[in-house]
N, C-alpha and C positions, 0 to 999 in steps of 0.2 A: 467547524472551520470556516472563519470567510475566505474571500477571493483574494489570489493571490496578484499582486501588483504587475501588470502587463513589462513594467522593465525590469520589472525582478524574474522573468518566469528561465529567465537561460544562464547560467553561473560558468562564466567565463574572464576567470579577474586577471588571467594572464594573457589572452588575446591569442589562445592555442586552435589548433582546427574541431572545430565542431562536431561531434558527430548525429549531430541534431539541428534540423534545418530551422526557421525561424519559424515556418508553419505547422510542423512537429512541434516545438515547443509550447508555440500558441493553443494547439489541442489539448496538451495536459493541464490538468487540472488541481495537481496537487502543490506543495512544498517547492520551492526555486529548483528549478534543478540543472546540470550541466552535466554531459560526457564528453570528454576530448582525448585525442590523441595527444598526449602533452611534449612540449617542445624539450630536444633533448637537453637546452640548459633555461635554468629559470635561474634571475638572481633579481630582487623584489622587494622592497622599502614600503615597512608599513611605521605607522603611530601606533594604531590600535585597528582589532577586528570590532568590524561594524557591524555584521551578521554574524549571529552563532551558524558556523559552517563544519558537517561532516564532509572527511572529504577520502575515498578510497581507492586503491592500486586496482581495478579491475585486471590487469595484466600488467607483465613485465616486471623491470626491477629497476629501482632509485636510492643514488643517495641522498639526503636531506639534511641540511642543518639551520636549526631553526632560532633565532636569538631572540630572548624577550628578557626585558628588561635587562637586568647585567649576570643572567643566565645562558648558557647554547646548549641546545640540544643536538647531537649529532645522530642520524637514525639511517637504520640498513633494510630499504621497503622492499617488500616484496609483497606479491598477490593477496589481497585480503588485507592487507592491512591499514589500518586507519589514522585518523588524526579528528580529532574536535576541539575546534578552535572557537571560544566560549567569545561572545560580545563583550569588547570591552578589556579584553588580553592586549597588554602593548604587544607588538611584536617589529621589533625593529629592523629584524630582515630574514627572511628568507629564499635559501639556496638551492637550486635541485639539480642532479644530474641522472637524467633519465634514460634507460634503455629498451626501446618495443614499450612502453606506456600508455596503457590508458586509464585516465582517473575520471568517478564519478563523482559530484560533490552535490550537496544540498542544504542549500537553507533550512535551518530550523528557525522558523518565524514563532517566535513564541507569542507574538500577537493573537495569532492566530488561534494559540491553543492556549488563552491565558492561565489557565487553572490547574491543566491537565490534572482534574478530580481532586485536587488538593488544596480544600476550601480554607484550611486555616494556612494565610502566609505561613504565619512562624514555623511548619511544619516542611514546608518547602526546602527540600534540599539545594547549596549551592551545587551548581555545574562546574563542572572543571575542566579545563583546558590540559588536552591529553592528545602528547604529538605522537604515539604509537601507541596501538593498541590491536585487540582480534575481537570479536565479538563475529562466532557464524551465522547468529539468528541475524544479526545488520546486515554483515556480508550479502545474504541471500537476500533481503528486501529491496537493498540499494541495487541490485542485478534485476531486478523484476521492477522496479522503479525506470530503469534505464530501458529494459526492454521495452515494457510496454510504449512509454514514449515515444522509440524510434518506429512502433509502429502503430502510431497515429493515435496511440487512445479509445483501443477500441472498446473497452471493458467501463467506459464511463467514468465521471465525476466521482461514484461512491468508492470504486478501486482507488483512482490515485487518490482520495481523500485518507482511505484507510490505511494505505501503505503507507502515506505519510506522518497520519496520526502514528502508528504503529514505530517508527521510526523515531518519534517524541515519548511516545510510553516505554520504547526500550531504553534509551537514553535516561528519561527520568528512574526507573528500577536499577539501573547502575547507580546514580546518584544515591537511592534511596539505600540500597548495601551499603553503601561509604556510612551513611546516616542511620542507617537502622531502621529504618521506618515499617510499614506494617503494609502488603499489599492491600487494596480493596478485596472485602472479602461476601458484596452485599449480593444482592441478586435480583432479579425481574420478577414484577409478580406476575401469576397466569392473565390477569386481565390486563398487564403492561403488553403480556408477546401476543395474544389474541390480538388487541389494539394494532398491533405493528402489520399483526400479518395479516388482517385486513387490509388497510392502507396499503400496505405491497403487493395484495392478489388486484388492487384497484387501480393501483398505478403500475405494472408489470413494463410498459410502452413506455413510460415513459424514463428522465436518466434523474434516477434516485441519488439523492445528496444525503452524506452522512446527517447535516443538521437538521437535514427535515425529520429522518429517524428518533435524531437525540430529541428534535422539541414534541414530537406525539407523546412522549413518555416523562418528558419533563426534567432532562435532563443537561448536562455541558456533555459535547460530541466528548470529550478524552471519556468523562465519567460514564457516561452512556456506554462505550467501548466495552470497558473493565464490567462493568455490570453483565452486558451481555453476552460476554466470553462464560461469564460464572456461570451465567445461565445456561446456555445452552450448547457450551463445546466450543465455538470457532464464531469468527468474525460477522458482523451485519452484511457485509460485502457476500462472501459465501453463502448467508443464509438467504438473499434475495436472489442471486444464483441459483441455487437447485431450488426456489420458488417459482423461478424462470424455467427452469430445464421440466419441472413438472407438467408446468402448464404445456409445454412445449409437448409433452408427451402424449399427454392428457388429448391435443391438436392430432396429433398427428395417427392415434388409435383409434380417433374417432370418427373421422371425417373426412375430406379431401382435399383441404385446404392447402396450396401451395406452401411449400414448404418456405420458401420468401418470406410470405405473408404473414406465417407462422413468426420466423424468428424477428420482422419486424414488430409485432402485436407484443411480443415477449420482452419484446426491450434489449434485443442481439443487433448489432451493428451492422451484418451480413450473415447471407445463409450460411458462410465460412464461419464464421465466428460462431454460431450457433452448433455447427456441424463438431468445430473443436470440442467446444463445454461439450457437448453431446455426448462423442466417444472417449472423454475423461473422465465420464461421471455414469455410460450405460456400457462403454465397449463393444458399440455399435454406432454405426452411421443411422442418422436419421431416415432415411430413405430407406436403408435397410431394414430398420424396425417396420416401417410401414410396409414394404413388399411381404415380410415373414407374418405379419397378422392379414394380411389381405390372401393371404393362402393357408392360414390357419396353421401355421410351425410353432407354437410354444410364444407368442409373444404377447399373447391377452393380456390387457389389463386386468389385472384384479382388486378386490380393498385389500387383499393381503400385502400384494405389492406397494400399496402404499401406506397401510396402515400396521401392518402384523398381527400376531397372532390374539395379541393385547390388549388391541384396538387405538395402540400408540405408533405413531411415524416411524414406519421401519427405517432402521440406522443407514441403510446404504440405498433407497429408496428416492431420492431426493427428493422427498416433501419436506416441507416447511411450515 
């Protein structure tokens, strides 16, 4: 994914209260995005949508009627629900009437993700312009898209890149249902994820971008994605996460290194931030791990612990 355009990064086309300040917004780093308290009437003359825009009820309940072309759609929102609103749809006006409201929306810059894996145009399913709909797997992205933003972006470039992409990959699998099409079905080779995770035990400090990822392996960031889901379970973003949270461990049993210094070296934001992943992923505080092997309770590292019985990455381990 490249960089998103500094006056695109806050999606506010109705002039509603923000709930993301302009230095919040500037921190993230993914897909346009906007959350607002939306104004309880909207009534709003367009030609055509210029942005392909998802846009969702995080709260409350609206009526909607939405006219394109010499069509109206009349819609009854509540929580979770959606609308995609394709570049290029005339939409000659839309109405709202909103109660306790807040919607999040976002850009889908397809610039951005020109290919998303799907090298032959002719295969490319059309998008469609869809004024209601549900979809939970979006619902919850576009909530973690909006959290994290209002609080500052702590999780780096590779997070909102992947939630972003993520948000473009689910959208295209709806298309491709409509179309029939075939998911990716390929996979990483061992000397693609060795490659990766080298590069990620070398760069830990620093904030990892999904394209540097995709180019060590030689791939487009969408395609890359799909590939390494087949591979190995769950997203690049998670797998440099518990790559992080290891080494962090690995610090912290070892030695005496300030625990700061630690989650700075790892590539954590703040000792907070490192302390969260921490007890999400061991169900213990950092500190605390380190007091219980400094008295010898049950906390040793072992190679089991991080390898098993196998001599493979134990599943809940978080090696990488």
């Amino acid at each position: 994914m490249g960089d998103i355009p500094r006056e695109r990064l806050q999606i506010n086309p109705h002039g509603e209260r923000s709930l993301l300040t302009p230095e919040l917004a500037a921190q993230w780093r993914g897909f346009g995005l906007g959350w607002v308290e939306a104004a309880p009437e909207v009534d709003a003359s367009y030609s055509e949508v210029g942005m392909t825009t998802l846009a969702m009820l995080d709260c409350g309940q609206a009526q909607a009627e939405f006219v394109s072309g010499r069509k109206s759609f009349h819609c009854d929102l509540k929580p979770d629900a959606m609308g995609l609103f394709v570049q290029g749809t005339p939409i000659n006006r839309i109405r709202w009437e909103c109660r306790n409201v807040r919607r999040i929306m976002v850009e889908v810059d397809l610039a951005l993700v020109p290919e998303l894996g799907m090298e032959a145009p002719s295969r490319r399913p059309t998008w469609q312009t869809e004024f209601e709909f549900h979809d939970d797997g979006l619902a919850a992205v576009l909530r973690m898209m909006a959290s994290e933003a209002a609080n500052g972006s702590p999780n780096g470039q590779l997070y909102a890149q992947s939630l972003s992409m993520g948000v473009a990959m689910r959208l295209q699998q709806r298309a491709a249902r409509r179309g029939r099409l075939h998911a990716e079905r390929g996979k990483l080779s061992a000397v693609q994820v060795q490659r990766l995770d080298e590069w990620i035990h070398l760069h830990l400090g620093q904030d990892i971008s999904l394209p540097q990822l995709a180019e060590l392996v030689g791939f487009s960031p969408a395609h890359f994605v799909r590939l390494f889901r087949n591979t190995v379970g769950y997203a690049p973003y998670h797998h440099v996460l518990r790559s992080r949270l290891a080494w962090a461990r690995q610090q912290l049993l070892a030695g005496d290194l300030p625990i700061t210094a630690i989650a700075a070296a790892a590539g954590f934001s703040s000792q907070s931030h490192l302390t969260t992943a921490f007890m999400r992923e061991y169900k213990i505080p950092p500190a605390k791990m380190r007091r219980r092997e400094a008295v010898g309770v049950g906390a040793t590292l072992t190679a089991i612990d991080f390898y098993g019985q196998d001599g493979h990455p134990a599943p809940d381990s978080g090696h990488s």
